[in-house]
N, C-alpha and C positions, 0 to 999 in steps of 0.2 A: 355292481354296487361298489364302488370305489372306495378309499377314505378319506375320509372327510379333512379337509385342512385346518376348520373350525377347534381350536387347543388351545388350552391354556399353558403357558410358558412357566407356571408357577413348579417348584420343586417340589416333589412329593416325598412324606415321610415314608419309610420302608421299614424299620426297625429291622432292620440287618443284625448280624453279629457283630462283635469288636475284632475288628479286623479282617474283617471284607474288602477286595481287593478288588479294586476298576481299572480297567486293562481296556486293551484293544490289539485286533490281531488283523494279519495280513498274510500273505504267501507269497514266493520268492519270484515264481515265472507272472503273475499277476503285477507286481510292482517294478521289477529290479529294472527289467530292460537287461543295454548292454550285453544280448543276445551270442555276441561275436565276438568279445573282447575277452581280451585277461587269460584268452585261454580256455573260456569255455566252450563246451561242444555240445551239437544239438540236444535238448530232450525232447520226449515222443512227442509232446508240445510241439515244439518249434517244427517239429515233421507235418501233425497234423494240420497246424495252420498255412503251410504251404501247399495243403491239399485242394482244391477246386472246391467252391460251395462248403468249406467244412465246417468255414467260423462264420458267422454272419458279418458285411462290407468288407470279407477278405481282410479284417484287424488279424494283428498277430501282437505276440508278445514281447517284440524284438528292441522294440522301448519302452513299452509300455505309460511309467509315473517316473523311470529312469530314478530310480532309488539307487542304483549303484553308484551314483555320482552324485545324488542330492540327500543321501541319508540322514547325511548332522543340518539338515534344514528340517526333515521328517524328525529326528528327534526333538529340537528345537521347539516344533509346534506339539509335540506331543508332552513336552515340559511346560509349554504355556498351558495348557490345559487341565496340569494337573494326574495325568497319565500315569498310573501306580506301576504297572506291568505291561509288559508288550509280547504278547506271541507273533515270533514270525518264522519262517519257514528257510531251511539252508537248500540249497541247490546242488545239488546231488551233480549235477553235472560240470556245475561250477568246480567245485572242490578235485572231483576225480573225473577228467574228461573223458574218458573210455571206461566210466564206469568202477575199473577195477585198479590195480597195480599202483602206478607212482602217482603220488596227488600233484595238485598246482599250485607252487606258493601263491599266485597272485591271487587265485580265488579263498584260499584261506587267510589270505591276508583282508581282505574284504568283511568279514564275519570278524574278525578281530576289529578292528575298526568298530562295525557296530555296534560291537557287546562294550565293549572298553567305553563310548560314547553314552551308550544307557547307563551303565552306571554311574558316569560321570552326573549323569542329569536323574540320577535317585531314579532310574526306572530299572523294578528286576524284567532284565533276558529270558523269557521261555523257548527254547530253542523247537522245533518242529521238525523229525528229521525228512521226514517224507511229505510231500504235502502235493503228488500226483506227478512230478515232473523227473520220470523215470530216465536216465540215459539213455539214447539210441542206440549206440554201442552195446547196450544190455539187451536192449529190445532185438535187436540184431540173432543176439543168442538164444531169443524163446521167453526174454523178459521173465515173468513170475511165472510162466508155465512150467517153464525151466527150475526144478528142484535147485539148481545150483546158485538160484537168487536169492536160498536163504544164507548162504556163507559171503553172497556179494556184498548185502544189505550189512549182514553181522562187521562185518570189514571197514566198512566205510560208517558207520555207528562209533566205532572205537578209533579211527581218525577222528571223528566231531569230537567224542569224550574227551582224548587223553590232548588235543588241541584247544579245548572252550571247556571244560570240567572243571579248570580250576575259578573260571568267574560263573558258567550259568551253572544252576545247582537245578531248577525247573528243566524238565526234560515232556516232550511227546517222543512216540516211536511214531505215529500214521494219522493221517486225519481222512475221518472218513473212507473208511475202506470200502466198507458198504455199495459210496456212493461209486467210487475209479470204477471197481470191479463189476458191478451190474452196468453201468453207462458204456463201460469200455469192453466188455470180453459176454454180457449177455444180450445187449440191448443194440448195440452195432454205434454206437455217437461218438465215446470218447475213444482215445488211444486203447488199443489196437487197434479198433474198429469189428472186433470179433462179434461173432453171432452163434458161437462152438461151446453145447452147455458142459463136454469134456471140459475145453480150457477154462474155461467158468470154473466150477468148481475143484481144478489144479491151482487159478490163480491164487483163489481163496485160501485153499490151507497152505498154500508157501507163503502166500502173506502173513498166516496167522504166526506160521512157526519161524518168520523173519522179525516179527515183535518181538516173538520170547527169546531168541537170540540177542536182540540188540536190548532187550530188557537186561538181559544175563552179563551183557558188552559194561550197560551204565554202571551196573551196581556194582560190578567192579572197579571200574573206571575214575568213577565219579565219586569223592567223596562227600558224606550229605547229601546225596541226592533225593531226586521228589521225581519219581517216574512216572507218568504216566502215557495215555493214550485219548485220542480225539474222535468220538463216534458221531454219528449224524443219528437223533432218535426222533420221531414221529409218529403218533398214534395213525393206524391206519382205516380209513374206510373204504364201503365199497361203493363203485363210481355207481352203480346205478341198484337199489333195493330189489334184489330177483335172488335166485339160487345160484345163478352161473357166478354173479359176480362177489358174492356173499363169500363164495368158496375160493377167490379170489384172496381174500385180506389175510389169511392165515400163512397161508405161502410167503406174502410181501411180506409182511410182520418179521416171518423167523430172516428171509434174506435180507431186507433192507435195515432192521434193528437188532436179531440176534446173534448171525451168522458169523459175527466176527466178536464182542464181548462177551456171550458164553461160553466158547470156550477159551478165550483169554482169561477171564475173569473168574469161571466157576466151574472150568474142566471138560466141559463137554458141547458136542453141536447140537442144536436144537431138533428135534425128532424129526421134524421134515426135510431134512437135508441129511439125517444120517448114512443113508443107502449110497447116493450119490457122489458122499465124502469116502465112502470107506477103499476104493479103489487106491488112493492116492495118500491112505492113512498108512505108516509104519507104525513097528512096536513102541510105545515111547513117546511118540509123537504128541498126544496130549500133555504130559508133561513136560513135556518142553516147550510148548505154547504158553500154559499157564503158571504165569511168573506170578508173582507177590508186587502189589500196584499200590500207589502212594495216591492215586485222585485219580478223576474220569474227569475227563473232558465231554463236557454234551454241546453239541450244534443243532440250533432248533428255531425253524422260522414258522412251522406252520404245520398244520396235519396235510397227511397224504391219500389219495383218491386209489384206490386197486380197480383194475379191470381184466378180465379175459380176454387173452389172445394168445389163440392156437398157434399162429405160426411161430409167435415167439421161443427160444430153447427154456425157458423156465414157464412158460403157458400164462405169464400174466404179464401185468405192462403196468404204467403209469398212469393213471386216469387224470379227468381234469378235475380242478373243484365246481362245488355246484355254483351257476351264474348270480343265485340268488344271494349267495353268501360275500360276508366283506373280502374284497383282496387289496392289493396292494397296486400301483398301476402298472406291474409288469403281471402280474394275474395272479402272484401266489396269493395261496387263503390267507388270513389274518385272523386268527382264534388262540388269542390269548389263555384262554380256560386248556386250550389243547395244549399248551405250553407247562401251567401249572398241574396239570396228569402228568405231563413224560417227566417233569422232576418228580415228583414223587416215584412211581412208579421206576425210574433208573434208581434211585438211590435206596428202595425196597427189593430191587432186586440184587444189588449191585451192593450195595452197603459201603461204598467208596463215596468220599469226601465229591462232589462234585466242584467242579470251575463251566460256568458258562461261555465257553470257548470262543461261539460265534453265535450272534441275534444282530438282527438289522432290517432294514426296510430297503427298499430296490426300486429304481424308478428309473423309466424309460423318458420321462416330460419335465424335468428339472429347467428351470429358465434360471441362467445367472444376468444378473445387474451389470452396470457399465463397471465396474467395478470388482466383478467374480463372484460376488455375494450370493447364496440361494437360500432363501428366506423357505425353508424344507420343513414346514409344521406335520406334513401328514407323518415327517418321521419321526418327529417329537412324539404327534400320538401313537406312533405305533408304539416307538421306547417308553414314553407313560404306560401305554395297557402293559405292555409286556415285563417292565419289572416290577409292578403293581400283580402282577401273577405271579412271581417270581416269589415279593414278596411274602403271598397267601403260601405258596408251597414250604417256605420254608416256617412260618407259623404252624404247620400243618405236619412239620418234621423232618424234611428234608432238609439234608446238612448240602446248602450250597453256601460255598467262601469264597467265590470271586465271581465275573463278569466281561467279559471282553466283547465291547460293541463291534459286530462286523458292519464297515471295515474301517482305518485312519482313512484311508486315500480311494475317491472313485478309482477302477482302477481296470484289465482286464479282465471281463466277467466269464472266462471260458466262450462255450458257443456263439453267446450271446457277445462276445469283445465287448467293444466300448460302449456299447446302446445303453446300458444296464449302469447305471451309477447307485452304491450302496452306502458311499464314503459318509462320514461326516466333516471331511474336507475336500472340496473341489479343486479335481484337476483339471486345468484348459491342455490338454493334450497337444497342442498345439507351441505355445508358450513355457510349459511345464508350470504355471503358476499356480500355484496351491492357495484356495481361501479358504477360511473357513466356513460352514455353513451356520444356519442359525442352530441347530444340532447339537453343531461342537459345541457352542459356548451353555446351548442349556447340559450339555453333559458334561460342561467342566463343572456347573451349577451342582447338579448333580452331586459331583465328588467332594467338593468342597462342602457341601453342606452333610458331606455324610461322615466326609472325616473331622471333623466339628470344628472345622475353621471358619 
């Protein structure tokens, strides 16, 4: 059951707050390109997509939407629109090629440019420090298994601060920890490629306690700062109504939505991972995970399906959605109402100010015009249901103040590379020519009508 195209392009009222903020976000090996220049050196990225069968049509990131050279055109259109805020993600390898020691003017020259550029064009900088595109060079040393990636991460944290502090004041430390770490060190897909549930839950708390470090880095750093962190949260179900897989959704629950914000957020890991974590836990170490946070960051496209499987190292897997339910035409479910639970319930448990970091619709069957145009309504309605739930949640109490549409730019979608367009700008990959879609312009409707212009 697909969605339906059939939408009305009219602007809906939401009664937001005053000063609700519309945004849109991207990440840095997804758009930048420029893979080999300036001095930057591989990330685990640019490793895995040279691997055989690892990304689907063998796409890599190595130009990707080529942002590092069309940026102030990507700002341009994100000022025509109307664009309040823009999250985007710094490249960790860009800046520090080997990860650690002497940085690379040319790549922080690059980040200056864009921040300087936003502001010029009235959009605030959310900087993103991590956003999955680990150094090789790091990875080389045991990457985040390695206890020593929480003083790498802290390092290069206070390069970004005390270089970009004094214009972005909006900080992330990680987006989606959750998601790297299960895909990549449980599941066997992403970088590493691991299937080792030791380095699983090694990854895990050295990530957790490379937040509180680089939390510790900003607040120094940075003054005014607004720190926060970016989680991926989804109510879970279970893929098929039995015992086995019923027993399934508590497990995913705490690894895919708790394992990394409660103990950032509220001190502690969540009951079913305590035993697992305790190996790898020193004296102290909670406390210095959990920093003092200025907002959460939620990413939320859909609920998630649990299943049993034994040979997996955490004993459960990713189920699919059921066929009867709406999705989207790359298959994710579409359940708006499962949208307006996980706000409340993140900001009931969480009690931090939310920003909707990333929401969007995904399509594999986009036809552009002679002309670039994609007349994209299933995405309109998917953004109608979904800040239409957005809006009920926050009726309902949940303190959400911003919005960032995933994404500006089709762009590379991980496994999936170039098949998967999310953007509400089209890129002909080929041309590098950016249009807008019909999307963009109802989402610049959107802003405008909300900022009462």
């Amino acid at each position: 059951m697909s969605l339906s195209p059939v939408v009305s392009l009219s602007v809906p009222e939401l009664g937001l707050p005053p000063g609700f903020v519309w945004g849109t976000s991207t990440s840095s090996y997804q758009i930048e390109g420029a893979a080999n220049e300036d001095g930057r050196a591989p990330s685990v990225w640019d490793t895995l997509c040279n691997m055989k069968d690892a990304v689907a049509n063998g796409d890599t990131g190595d130009v990707a939407c080529d942002h590092y050279h069309r940026y102030a055109e990507d700002i341009r259109i994100m000022a025509d629109l109307g664009i309040q805020a823009y999250r985007f993600s710094i490249a960790w390898p860009r800046i520090l090629p080997r990860g650690r020691g002497v940085a690379h003017e040319r790549g922080l020259d690059f980040y200056d440019r864009l921040i300087d550029g936003l502001l010029a064009a009235g959009i605030e900088p959310c900087a993103c420090l991590y956003h999955w595109d680990l150094p090789q060079a790091l990875q080389n040393l045991g990457g985040w298994v390695n206890r020593d990636s929480v003083g790498w991460f802290a390092d290069y944290a206070l390069l970004a601060a005390r270089r970009y502090g004094d214009r972005v004041k909006r900080w992330a430390t990680f987006n989606e920890q959750s998601v790297s770490t299960l895909f990549g060190f449980a599941w066997g897909v992403s970088p590493p490629r691991s299937t080792d549930r030791a380095a699983y839950f090694s990854a895990v708390h050295h990530q957790n306690l490379a937040h509180g470090a680089a939390i510790d880095v900003l607040r120094t750093a940075v003054p005014n700062a607004l720190l926060g962190v970016v989680h991926n949260r989804q109510i879970v179900y279970p893929q098929r109504h039995d015992s086995a897989h019923q027993a399934a959704v508590d497990p995913m629950d705490a690894h895919w939505n708790n394992i990394f914000p409660d103990p950032q957020i509220l001190g502690f890991y969540p009951e079913a991972v305590v035993d697992a974590i305790e190996p790898f836990l020193r004296a102290g170490d909670l406390s210095r995970i959990c920093r003092p946070l200025d907002w959460f960051g939620l990413n939320h496209y859909g609920p998630l399906w649990a299943r049993v499987d034994p040979a997996c190292a955490l004993g459960f897997q990713m189920g699919a959605a059921p066929d009867a339910m709406r999705h989207s035409d790359i298959g994710w479910a579409v359940e708006p109402e499962a949208f307006k639970l996980e706000l409340l319930r993140t900001y009931r448990r969480y009690k931090l100010p939310i920003y909707v970091t990333e929401n969007g619709c995904g399509s594999d069957k986009e036809i552009a015009d002679e002309t670039g145009f994609v007349d994209d309504r299933h995405r309109i309605a998917f953004l109608q249901d979904y800040l239409a739930a957005m809006a009920e949640a926050v009726a309902e109490g949940a303190d959400v103040r911003g919005y960032y549409v995933w994404s500006l730019l089709d762009n590379f979608e991980w496994g999936a590379g170039y098949a998967h367009r999310f953007g509400i700008v089209r890129v002909d990959f080929t041309s590098q020519k950016r249009t807008p879609k019909a999307s963009a312009q109802w989402y610049a409707d959107v802003i405008k009508a909300h900022r009462g212009e």
